[in-house]
N, C-alpha and C positions, 0 to 999 in steps of 0.2 A: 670054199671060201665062206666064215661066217659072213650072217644076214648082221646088217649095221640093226642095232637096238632099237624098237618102238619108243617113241617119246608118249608117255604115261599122262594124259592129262585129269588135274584136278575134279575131283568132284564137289568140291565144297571150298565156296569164297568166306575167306576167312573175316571180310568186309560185311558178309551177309548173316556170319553169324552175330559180330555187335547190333546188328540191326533187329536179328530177332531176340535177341536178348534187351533191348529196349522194349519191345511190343510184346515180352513177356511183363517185362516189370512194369510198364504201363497198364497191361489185364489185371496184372496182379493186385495193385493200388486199388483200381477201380475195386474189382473184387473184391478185395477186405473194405472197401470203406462200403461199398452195399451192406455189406455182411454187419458192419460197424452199425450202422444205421437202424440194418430192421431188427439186430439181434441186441442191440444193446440200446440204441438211441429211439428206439420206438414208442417206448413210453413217453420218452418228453415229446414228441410230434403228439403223440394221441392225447396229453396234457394240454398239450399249446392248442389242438384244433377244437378240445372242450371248451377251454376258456373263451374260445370266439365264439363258439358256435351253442352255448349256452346263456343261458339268463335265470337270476332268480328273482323273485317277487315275495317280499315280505309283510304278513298281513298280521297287525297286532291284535290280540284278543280282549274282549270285552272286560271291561273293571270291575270288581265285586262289587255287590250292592252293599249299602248302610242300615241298617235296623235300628229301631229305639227298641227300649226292651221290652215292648207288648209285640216287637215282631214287624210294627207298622214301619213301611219301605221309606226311609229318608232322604237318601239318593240311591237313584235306578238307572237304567239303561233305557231309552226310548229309539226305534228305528229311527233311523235319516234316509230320507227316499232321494236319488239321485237320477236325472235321467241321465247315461249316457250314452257311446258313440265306441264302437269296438272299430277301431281304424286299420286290424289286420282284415279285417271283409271288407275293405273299399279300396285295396291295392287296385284291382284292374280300375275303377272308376276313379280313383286319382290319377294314373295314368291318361283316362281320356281326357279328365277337364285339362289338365297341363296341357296336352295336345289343341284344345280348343282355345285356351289362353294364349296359346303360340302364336296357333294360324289368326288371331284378332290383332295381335301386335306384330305382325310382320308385315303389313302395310305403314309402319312405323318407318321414319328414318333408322338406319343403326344404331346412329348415334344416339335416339330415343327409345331405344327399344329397354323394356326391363332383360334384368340378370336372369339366371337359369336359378339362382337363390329365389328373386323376386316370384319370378312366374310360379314356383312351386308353394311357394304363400299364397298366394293369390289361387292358385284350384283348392289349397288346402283349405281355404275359408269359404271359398264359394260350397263345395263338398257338405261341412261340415253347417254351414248354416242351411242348404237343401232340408237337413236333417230336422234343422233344428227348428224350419215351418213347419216342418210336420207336426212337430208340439205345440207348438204356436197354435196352430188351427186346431185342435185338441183343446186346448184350453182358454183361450181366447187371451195372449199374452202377446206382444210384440218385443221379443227378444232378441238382441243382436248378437252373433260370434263376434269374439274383441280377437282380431288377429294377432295381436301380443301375445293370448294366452295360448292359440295350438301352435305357436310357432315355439314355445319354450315346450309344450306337450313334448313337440316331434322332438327337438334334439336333447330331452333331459328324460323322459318315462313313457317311450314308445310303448312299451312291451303293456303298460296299462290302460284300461279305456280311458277314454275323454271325457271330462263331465260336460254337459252344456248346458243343465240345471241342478242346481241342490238345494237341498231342506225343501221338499215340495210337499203342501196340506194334504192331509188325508182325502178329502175330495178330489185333487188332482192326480194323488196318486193313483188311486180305483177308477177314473177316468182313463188314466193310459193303459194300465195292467187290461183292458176291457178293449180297448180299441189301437191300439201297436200290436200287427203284426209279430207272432211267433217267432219267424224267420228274421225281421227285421235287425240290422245293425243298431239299431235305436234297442234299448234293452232298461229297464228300472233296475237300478244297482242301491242294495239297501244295506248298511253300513250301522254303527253303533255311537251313541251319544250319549253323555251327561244328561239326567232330567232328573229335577229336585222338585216331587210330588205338593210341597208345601213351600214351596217360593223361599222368601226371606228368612223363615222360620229357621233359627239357631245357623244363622250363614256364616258367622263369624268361629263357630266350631266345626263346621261340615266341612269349611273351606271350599274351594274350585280347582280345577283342573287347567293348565295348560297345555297347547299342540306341541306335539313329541315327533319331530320331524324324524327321528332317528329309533325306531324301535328296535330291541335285539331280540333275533330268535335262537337262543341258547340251544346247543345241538341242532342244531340244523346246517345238514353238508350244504357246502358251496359259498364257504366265506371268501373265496379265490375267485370267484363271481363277478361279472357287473350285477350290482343287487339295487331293485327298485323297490321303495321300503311306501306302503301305506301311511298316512298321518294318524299316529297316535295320541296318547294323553298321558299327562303325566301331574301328580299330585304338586299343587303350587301352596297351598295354607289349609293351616286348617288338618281334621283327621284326613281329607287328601292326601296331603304331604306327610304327615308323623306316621300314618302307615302306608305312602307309596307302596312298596315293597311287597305288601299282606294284599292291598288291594289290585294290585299289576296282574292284567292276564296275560298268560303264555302267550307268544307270537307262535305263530302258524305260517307256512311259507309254501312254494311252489317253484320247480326247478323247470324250465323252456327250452326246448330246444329251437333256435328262430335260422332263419334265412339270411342271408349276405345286408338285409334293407333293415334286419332288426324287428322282423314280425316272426310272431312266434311260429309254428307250421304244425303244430300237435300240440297232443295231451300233454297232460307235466311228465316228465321223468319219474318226479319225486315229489309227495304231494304230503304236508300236515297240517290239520285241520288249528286254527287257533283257539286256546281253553278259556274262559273267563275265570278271573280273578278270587280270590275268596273272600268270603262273606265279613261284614263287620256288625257284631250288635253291640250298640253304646247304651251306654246307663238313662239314655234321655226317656222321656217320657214328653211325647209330643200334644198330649192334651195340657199337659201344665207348661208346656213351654209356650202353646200359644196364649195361652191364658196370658202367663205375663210379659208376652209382648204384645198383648192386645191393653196391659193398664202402660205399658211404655209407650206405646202413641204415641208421636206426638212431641216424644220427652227426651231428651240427653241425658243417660245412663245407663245401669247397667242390674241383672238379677243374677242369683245366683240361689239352685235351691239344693240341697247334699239329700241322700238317704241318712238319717242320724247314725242308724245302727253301722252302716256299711261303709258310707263316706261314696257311694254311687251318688255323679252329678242327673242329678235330676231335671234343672233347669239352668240353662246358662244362655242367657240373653245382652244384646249390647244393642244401645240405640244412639246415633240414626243406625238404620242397616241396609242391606238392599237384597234384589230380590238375583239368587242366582242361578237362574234360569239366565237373565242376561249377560253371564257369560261363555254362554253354548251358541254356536263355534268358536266364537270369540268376543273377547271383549271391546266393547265399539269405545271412543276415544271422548267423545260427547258422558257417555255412562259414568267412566271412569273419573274425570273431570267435575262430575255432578257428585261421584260419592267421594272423592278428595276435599271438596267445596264444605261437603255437610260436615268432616270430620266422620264417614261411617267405616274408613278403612282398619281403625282403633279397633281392636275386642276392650271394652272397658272394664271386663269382668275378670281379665285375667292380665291387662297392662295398664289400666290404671293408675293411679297415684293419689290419694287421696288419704288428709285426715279423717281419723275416724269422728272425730267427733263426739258426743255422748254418748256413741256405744260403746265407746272404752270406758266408760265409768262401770262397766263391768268389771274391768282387770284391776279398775282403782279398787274396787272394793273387795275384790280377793286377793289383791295383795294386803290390805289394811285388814281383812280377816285374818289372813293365817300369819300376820305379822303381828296381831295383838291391838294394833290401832284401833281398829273397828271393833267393837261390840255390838250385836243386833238388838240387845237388851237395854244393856245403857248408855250406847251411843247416841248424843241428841247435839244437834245442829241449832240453833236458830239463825233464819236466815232475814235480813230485813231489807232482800236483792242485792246485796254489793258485799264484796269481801274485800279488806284493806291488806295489802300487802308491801310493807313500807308505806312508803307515801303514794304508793298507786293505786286505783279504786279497782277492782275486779266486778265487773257486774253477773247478776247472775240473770238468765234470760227471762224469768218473771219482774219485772223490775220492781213493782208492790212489796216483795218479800213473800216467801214461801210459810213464815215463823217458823216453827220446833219442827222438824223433820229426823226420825229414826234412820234408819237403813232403808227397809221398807220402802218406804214416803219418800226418801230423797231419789230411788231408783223410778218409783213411781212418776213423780212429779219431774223428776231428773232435775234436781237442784244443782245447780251450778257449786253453792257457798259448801254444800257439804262436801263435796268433795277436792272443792281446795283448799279447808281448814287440815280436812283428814291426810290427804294428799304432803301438805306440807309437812306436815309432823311424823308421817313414815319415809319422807324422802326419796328423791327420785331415783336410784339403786334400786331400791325393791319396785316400784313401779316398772319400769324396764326391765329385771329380770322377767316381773311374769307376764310381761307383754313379750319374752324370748320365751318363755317355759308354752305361750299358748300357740308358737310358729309363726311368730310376726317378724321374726328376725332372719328371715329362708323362703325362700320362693316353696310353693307346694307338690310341684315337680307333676304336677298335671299333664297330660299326654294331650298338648298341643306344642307347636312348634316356638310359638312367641310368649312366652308367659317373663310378667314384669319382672325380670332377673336379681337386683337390688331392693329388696324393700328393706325399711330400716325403722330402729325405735330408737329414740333420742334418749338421750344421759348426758351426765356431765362430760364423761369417756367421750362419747360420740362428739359431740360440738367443740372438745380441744382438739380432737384428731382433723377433721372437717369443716371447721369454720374458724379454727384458731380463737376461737372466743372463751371465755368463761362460762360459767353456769352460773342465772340467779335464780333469788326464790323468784321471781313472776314465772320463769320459766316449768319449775316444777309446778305452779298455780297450772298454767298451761295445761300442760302433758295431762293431769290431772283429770283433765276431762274432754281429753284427746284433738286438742289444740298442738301447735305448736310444730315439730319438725319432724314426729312419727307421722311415716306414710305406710297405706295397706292396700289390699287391692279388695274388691266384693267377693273374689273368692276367698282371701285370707277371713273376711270377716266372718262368712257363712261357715268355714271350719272352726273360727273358735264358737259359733253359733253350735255348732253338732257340738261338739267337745263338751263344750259347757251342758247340754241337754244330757248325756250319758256320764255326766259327774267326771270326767274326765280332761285332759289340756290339750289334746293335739289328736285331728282327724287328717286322715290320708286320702283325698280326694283322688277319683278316678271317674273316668270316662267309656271304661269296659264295664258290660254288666256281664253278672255270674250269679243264675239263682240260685246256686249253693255257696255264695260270699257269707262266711261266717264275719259274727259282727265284731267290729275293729275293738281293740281294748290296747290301750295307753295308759301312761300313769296316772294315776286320781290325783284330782285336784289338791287334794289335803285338805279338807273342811270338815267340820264336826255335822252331823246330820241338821242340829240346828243353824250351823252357819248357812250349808247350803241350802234347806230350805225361807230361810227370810231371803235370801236372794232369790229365791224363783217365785216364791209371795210377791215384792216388788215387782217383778216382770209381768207376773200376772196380774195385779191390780192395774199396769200399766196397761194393760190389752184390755182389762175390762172398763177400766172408767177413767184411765189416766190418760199419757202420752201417747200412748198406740192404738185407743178407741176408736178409732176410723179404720183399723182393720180388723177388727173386731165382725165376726160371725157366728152369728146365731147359733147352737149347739154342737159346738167345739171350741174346747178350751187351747190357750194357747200362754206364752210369757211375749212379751216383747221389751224393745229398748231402742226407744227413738233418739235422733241425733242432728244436732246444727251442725256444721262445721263450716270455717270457710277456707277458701281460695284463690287465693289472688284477690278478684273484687267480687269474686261469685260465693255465692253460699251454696251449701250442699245438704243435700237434704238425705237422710241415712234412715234409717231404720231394720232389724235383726228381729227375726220369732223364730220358734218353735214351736209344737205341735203333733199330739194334743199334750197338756200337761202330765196325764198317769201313763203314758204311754211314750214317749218322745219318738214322730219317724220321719219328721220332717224339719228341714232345720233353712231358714231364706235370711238372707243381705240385700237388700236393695240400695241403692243410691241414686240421684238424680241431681242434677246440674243447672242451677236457675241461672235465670238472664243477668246479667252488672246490675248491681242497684235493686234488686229485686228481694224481699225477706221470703227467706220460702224454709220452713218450719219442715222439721224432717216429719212427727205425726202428721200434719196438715197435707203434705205432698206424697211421702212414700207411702203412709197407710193405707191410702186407695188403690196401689199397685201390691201391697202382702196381701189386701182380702180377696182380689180378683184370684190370687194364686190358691189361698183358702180355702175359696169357695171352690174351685177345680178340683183341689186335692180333696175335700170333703166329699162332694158328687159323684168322683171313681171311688171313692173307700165306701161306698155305700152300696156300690152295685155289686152284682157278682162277679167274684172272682174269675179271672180268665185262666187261660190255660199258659203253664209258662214256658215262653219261648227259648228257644237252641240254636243257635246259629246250625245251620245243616237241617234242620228237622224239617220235616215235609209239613 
């Protein structure tokens, strides 16, 4: 008899294999996403844990220096001695004062007790002025830590030391460097500043410098960075500003790696040094610049002296001025206020506005030469002080009468009547053309940031466009002798000053010097040899016994051409030379600004500001020659 069948039992729950097929595809997941992570997503983690666990520090480098063109330093760099406070070497001893701060306010109600913000201000000033007795008793100072200032420290520029003194004297600096500990967190940190060797001296051209909160260090990794940037500087007026860019030094930087609290924990990463800026040498000449602002004293207005040959500014002076040294670190609000008050924030020499005055009776009379008007030969004036123009009396500022005056004589004496008879009779068209043909109608495009951008010369053209008026004869009486609605600046006048010296209408003024500047040539005036010389006769007889006798110096010849003018209620006092006569290499404009109500005679007031500069300029042409400077040269 068959055996009845074994019943076969399962070996495998078919329940248990959904099961492990979950806790497959659950390893699985995991797995690829490890794998996701370290194989592909590991850069951005190792990205993201740089960005935290990095800092950069950017340090701007020093500004080129300024030279005049014998080389002498105009503005330089001078150390800033700073004491500070390295507050990544005080973590453990922050630590204990907040513990001590603690255990003193926990006898406090709750309800009185300070914050965990409070308490950690409160070690961080006690800490930080400890330090800062230390200097104290070092120099015998009683200085306070202002909690305001390391509380904005801690949570804006950890990663930088603390200053707790700056700008500190030379004696107090070689006091600490001599007696603070090596070791010590206390450390003298010495930084770079502004310092103008000669104070006030041409401040209105040197300009100043503003705090550059934000410097850039061009190529330098770690723009992805929290970046803590040093105070830089940055050009505000002046060859500051017009060559920012030339004068900017490289910034320099340092990469940190810091701790979870934001203190660094090592060396840099990444470390470049900061470059200083490049060099500037300007056309000045700092012995004649102080020269005339040593006759500006005093005075309200303005100098202006050219290289003839070159059209290098030589001297460019404005008064009032101030001395800019005060504004290194910055400028204080009292300072500012006092040179707003005086009128010294004006360059007068190159924003001005001002009639010329009798110096134009130069352009009257080369227009009336090459127009035919004028004859040096038989041109004769008589003057008996007043010229009638209609029925309006024109005085002429000798009020006596000049009588018979030539060319010569009338430039000499500056006769008013001559040149608003002559004036009249070649009309005010040509007078205006060659006050455009000399660059009175154009700024002179000088390498400063403000120069007086409209100056302008009156015509009958001009005054319908502009004032909607007519033209009459008084008006061309006017212009004539640089009255009236022509306005110029002391540089425009000092250029037609060179121009005229080299036979020439128009000089290109500049503020770079270049011992190989070949000399400027423009179109010649168009004078016959005699024409141009009775005009430089008159200028000369003017410097020796006429109108410009007061600037007048003893062995050196010169031309001049002094000038009234007024403004408003003010009169203006002008005067224009060259020098020497056989040689022309110096060419000055002066102007100065009298009180209301005041006659102030342009020989009378500006001649004693040409001869101070005369006498300068004749002193160095006498000595020996120097050696000539190069921007770069050792």
């Amino acid at each position: 008899m068959p055996h009845a069948p074994i019943e076969a039992h399962a070996t495998r729950n078919p329940r248990m294999l959904v099961f492990y097929g979950v806790i497959g595809a659950i390893v699985l997941t995991l797995t690829s996403g490890m794998a996701y992570r370290q194989l592909f997503k590991s850069g951005l983690y190792s990205e993201r844990e740089r960005i935290q666990n990095q800092r950069r520090v950017i340090v701007p480098g020093p500004r080129g220096n300024i030279y005049d063109r014998d080389g002498k330093v105009l503005v330089g760099n001078r150390a800033r001695f700073s004491v500070v406070l390295n507050l990544a070497e005080l973590r453990g001893e922050l630590r204990a004062e907040f513990s001590k701060v603690l255990r003193n306010y926990r006898a406090l109600p709750k309800e009185d007790r300070p914050t965990a913000d409070q308490l950690n201000r409160i070690a961080r000033t006690a800490v930080a002025q400890r330090y800062l007795d230390q200097v104290n008793g070092i120099l015998a100072r009683q200085e306070k830590v202002r909690s305001r200032d390391i509380d904005r420290h801690f949570a804006q520029t950890l990663l930088l030391p603390f200053i707790l003194l700056d700008d500190l004297a030379p004696d107090e600096y070689a006091r600490l460097i001599e007696r603070l500990p090596v070791e010590s967190p206390l450390q003298v940190y010495a930084s770079s500043t502004r310092h103008y060797p000669f104070g006030s001296a041409a401040a209105h051209v040197l300009g100043y410098v503003g705090i550059d909160n934000d410097p850039e260090a061009e190529e330098f990794p770690g723009d992805d960075l929290l970046t803590f940037k040093m105070k830089g500087a940055f050009g505000r007026d002046g060859l500051e500003k017009k060559f920012d860019d030339t004068l900017q030094g490289q910034a320099g930087g340092a990469i940190y790696r810091v701790d979870p609290s934001g203190y660094k924990v090592d060396l840099p990463i990444e470390k470049r040094l900061p470059v200083q800026g490049r060099n500037l040498a300007t056309s000045l000449d700092i012995e004649l610049q102080q020269a005339a602002e040593k006759g500006l004293a005093g005075k309200v207005g303005a100098v202006v002296a050219l290289d003839v040959q070159t059209g290098e500014v030589l001297v460019m002076a404005s008064a009032p001025t101030y001395d800019l040294n005060e504004f290194v670190p910055r400028l204080g609000f009292e300072t500012a206020k006092s040179i707003q008050d005086s009128g010294g924030w004006l360059n007068r020499a190159t924003q001005g506005q001002y009639p010329p005055g009798s110096t134009f009776k130069v352009i009257t009379a080369i227009a009336g030469l090459r127009s035919g008007t004028i004859d040096p030969e038989t041109t004769h004036v008589i003057c008996p002080g007043y010229y009638m123009v209609g029925a309006r009396r024109f005085p002429c500022h000798f009020h006596a009468g000049h009588g018979e005056r030539d060319l010569a004589g009338a430039i000499r004496d500056s006769c008013n009547v001559f040149f608003y008879k002559n004036g009249l009779e070649m009309g005010p068209e040509l007078i205006a053309a060659e006050a455009a043909r000399f660059g009175f109608n154009h700024p002179t495009g000088i390498e400063l940031p403000s120069e007086f951008r409209t100056p302008r010369v009156a015509s009958p053209t001009w005054k319908l466009e502009n004032m909607k008026e007519r033209w009459f004869p008084g008006d061309t009486a006017n212009i004539s002798i640089g009255q009236g609605d022509t306005l110029i600046s002391p540089l425009q006048a000092a250029c037609m000053t060179a121009s005229l010296a080299r036979g020439e209408i128009e000089t290109k003024p500049t503020l770079m010097h270049d011992p190989k500047r070949p000399r400027q040539r423009t179109e010649k005036i168009g004078l016959s040899p005699a024409d141009y010389a009775a005009l430089v006769r008159g200028m000369a007889m003017g410097y020796q016994f006429g109108t410009g006798k007061l600037a007048r110096v003893d062995g050196l010849t010169a031309g001049t051409k002094s000038g009234t003018a007024q403004k408003g209620r003010i009169e203006l006092a002008w005067m224009v030379c060259f020098a020497p006569l056989e040689n022309p290499r110096i060419a000055i404009a002066v102007v100065l600004e009298g009180e209301e109500g005041e006659n102030y005679g342009g020989g009378t007031n500006a001649g004693p500001v040409v001869k101070t500069i005369l006498e300068a300029f004749k002193e160095k042409s006498e000595r020996e020659p120097t050696a000539t400077f190069q921007v770069g040269a050792p």
